[in-house]
VMD Tcl script that draws the C-alpha trace (Angstrom):
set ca {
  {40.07 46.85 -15.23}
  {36.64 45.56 -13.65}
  {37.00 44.53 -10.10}
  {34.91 41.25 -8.62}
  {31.50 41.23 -7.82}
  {30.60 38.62 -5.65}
  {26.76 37.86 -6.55}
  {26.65 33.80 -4.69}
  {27.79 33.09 -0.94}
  {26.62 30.17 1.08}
  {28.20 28.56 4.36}
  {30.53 26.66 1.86}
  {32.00 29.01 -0.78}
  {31.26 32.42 -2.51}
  {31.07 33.46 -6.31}
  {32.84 36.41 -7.69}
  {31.81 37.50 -11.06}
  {34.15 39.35 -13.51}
  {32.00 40.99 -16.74}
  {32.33 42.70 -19.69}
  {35.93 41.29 -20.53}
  {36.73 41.38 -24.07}
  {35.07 42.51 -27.34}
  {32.50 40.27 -26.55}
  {31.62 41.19 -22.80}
  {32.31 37.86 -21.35}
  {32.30 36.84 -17.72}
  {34.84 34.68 -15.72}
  {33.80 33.50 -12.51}
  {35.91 32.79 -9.11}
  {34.40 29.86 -6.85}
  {36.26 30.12 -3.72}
  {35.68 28.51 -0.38}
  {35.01 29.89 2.62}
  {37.64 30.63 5.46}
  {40.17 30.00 1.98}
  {41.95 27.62 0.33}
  {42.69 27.24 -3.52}
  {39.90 28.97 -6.25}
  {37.82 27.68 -9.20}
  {38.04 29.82 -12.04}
  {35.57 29.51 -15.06}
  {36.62 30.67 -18.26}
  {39.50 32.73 -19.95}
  {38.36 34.91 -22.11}
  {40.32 38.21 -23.85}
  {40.69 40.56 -20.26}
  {41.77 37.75 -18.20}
  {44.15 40.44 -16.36}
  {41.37 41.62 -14.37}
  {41.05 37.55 -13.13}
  {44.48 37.48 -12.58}
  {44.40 40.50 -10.57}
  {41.19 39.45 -8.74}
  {43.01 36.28 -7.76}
  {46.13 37.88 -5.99}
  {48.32 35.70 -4.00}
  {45.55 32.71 -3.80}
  {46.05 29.20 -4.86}
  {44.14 27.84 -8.07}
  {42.36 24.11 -7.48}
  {41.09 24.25 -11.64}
  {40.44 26.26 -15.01}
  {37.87 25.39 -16.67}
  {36.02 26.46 -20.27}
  {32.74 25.91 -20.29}
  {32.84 25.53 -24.16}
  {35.29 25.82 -27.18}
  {34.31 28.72 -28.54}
  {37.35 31.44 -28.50}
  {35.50 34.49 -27.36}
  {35.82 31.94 -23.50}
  {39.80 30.84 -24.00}
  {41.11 33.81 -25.64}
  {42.94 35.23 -22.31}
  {44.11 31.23 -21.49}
  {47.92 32.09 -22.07}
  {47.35 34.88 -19.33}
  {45.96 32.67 -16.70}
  {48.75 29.71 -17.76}
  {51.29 32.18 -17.30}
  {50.19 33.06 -13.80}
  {48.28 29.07 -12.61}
  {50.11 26.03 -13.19}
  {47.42 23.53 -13.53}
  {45.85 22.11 -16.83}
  {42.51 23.64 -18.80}
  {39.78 21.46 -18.79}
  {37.10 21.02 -20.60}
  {33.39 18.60 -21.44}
  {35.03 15.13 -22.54}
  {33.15 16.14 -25.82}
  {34.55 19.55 -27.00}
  {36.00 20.06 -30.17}
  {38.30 22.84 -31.83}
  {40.56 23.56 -28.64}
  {43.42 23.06 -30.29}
  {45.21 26.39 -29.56}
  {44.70 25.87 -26.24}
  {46.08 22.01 -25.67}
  {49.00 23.46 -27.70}
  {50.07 26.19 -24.89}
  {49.53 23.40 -22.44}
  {48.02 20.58 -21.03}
  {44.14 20.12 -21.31}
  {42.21 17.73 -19.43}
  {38.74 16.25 -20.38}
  {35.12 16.12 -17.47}
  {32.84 13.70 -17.63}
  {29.46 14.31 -17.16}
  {28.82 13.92 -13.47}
  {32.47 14.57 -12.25}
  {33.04 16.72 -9.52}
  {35.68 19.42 -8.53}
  {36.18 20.26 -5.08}
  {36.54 24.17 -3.78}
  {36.59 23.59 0.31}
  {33.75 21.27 1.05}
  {31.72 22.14 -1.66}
  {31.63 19.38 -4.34}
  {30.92 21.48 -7.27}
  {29.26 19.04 -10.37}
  {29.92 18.86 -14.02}
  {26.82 18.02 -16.44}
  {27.00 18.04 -20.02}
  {24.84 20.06 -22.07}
  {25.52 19.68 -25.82}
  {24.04 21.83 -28.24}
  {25.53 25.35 -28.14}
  {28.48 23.27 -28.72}
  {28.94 19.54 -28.69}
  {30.90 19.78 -25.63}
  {29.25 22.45 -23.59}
  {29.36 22.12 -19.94}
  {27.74 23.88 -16.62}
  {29.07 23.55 -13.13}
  {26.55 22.96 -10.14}
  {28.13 24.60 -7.97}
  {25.52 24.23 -4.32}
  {22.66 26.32 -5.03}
  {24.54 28.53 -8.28}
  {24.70 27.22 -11.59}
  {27.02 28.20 -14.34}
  {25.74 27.93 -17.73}
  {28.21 29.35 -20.16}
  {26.52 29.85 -23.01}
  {24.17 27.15 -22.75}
  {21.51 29.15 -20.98}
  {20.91 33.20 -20.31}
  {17.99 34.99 -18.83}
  {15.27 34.71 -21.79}
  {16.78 31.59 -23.82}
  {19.38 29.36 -25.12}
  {23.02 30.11 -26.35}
  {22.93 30.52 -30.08}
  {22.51 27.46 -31.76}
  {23.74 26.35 -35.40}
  {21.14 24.45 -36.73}
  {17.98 23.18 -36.02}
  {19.12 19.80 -35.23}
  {21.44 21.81 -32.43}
  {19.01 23.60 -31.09}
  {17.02 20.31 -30.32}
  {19.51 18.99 -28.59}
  {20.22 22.23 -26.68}
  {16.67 22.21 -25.31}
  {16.82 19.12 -24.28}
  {20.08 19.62 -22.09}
  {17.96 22.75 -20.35}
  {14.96 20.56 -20.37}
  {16.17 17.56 -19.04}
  {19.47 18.40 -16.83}
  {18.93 22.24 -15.67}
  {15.24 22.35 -15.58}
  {15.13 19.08 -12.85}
  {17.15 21.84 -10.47}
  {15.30 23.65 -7.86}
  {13.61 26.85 -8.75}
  {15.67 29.25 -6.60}
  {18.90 27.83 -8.26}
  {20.83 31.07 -9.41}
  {21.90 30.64 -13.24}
  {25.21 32.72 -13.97}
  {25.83 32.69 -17.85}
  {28.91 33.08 -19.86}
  {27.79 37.20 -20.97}
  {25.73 39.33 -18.95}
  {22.91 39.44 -15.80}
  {22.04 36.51 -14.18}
  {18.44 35.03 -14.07}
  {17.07 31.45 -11.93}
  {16.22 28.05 -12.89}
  {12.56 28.89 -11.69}
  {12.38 32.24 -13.92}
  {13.60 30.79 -17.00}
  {11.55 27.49 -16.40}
  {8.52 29.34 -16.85}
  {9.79 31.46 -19.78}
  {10.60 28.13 -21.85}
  {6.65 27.27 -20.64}
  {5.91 30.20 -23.08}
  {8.21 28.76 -25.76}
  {7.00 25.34 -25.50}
  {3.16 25.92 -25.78}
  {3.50 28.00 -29.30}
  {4.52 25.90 -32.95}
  {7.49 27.01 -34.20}
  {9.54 26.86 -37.50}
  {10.90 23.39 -38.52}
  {14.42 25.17 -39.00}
  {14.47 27.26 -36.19}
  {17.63 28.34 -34.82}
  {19.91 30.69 -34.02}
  {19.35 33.64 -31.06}
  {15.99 31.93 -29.90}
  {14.01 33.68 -27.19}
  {11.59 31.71 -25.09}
  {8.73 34.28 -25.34}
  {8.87 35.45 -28.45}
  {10.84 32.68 -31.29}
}
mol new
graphics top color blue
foreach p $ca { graphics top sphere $p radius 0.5 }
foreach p [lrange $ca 0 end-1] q [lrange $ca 1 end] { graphics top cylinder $p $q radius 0.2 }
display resetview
């Protein structure tokens, strides 16, 4: 079972990363304030035992899935059975049907806010890897889900999405400051500034009128 690795702490709360859970090598993340209190956990995937166990005796403020897509619920009846507060999710998700079934499931705006301790930690919508996709600001850490990794965007399922998905990264991540630390849904972590400049790459070069799919900023 992998144990935490904490890879964000500020004066107001720390990050602990759990990876490789699942057939998929997902990662669930643990926001926690400083000097305690109750934990934000994002994402559920297959493997959330090793959350669970991370969590021990502490209090859970929220769960929420950054998207709709299984392979980031699939552990949600272990985390129900052990938190007794809703899911929630981008007020525009689709297909989370198995999971309002096994409980309640509460919609974001964009713009809400969650509180861990004194750190307001902000919800922005990012459509296009999904319609509902979400990220969570959460002080200088951002978690993207699958709506950004080091190199590109989340898979996309059309062309149409993958417009849209570049324009949520354009226009809501890209505004952040350049340190900001981006901690995606599968694997390492990258920055807002590092991945700015990659898309730089992507955006001076013509490209296919159906492109889509696993797009990479320096070389799709």
């Amino acid at each position: 079972m992998p144990a935490p690795e904490r890879v964000y702490a500020d004066d107001q709360i720390t990050i602990d990363l759990l990876k490789g859970l699942g057939a998929l090598a997902n990662n669930a993340y643990l926001v926690r304030p400083v000097g305690g209190g109750p934990v934000l956990v994002v994402d559920a995937p297959e493997g959330s035992e090793a959350v669970v166990e991370a969590l021990g005796a502490d209090e859970v403020s929220a769960l929420v899935l950054t998207h709709s897509h299984r392979d980031h619920w699939a552990g949600h009846e272990v985390l129900r059975a052990r938190v007794g507060v809703p899911f929630s999710v981008g007020a525009g998700e689709l297909n989370l049907e198995t999971v309002a079934a096994s409980g309640p499931l509460a919609r974001l705006e964009d713009g809400a806010t969650l509180d861990v301790g004194a750190c307001r930690v902000e919800v922005i919508h990012t459509p296009g890897h999904t319609p509902g996709s979400i990220c969570l600001r959460a002080n200088g850490a951002l978690l993207t889900g699958d709506t950004l990794f080091p190199g590109g965007p989340g898979y996309s399922r059309d062309h149409a999405a993958l417009l849209q998905e570049i324009l949520s990264i354009t226009g809501k991540l890209y505004v952040l400051p350049d340190e900001t630390l981006v901690l995606p849904g599968h694997g390492d972590g990258t920055t807002i500034g590092a991945s700015r400049a990659e898309h730089a790459v992507f955006a001076s070069r013509e490209h296919a009128p159906d492109l889509h799919g696993d797009v990479l900023w320096a070389s799709s």
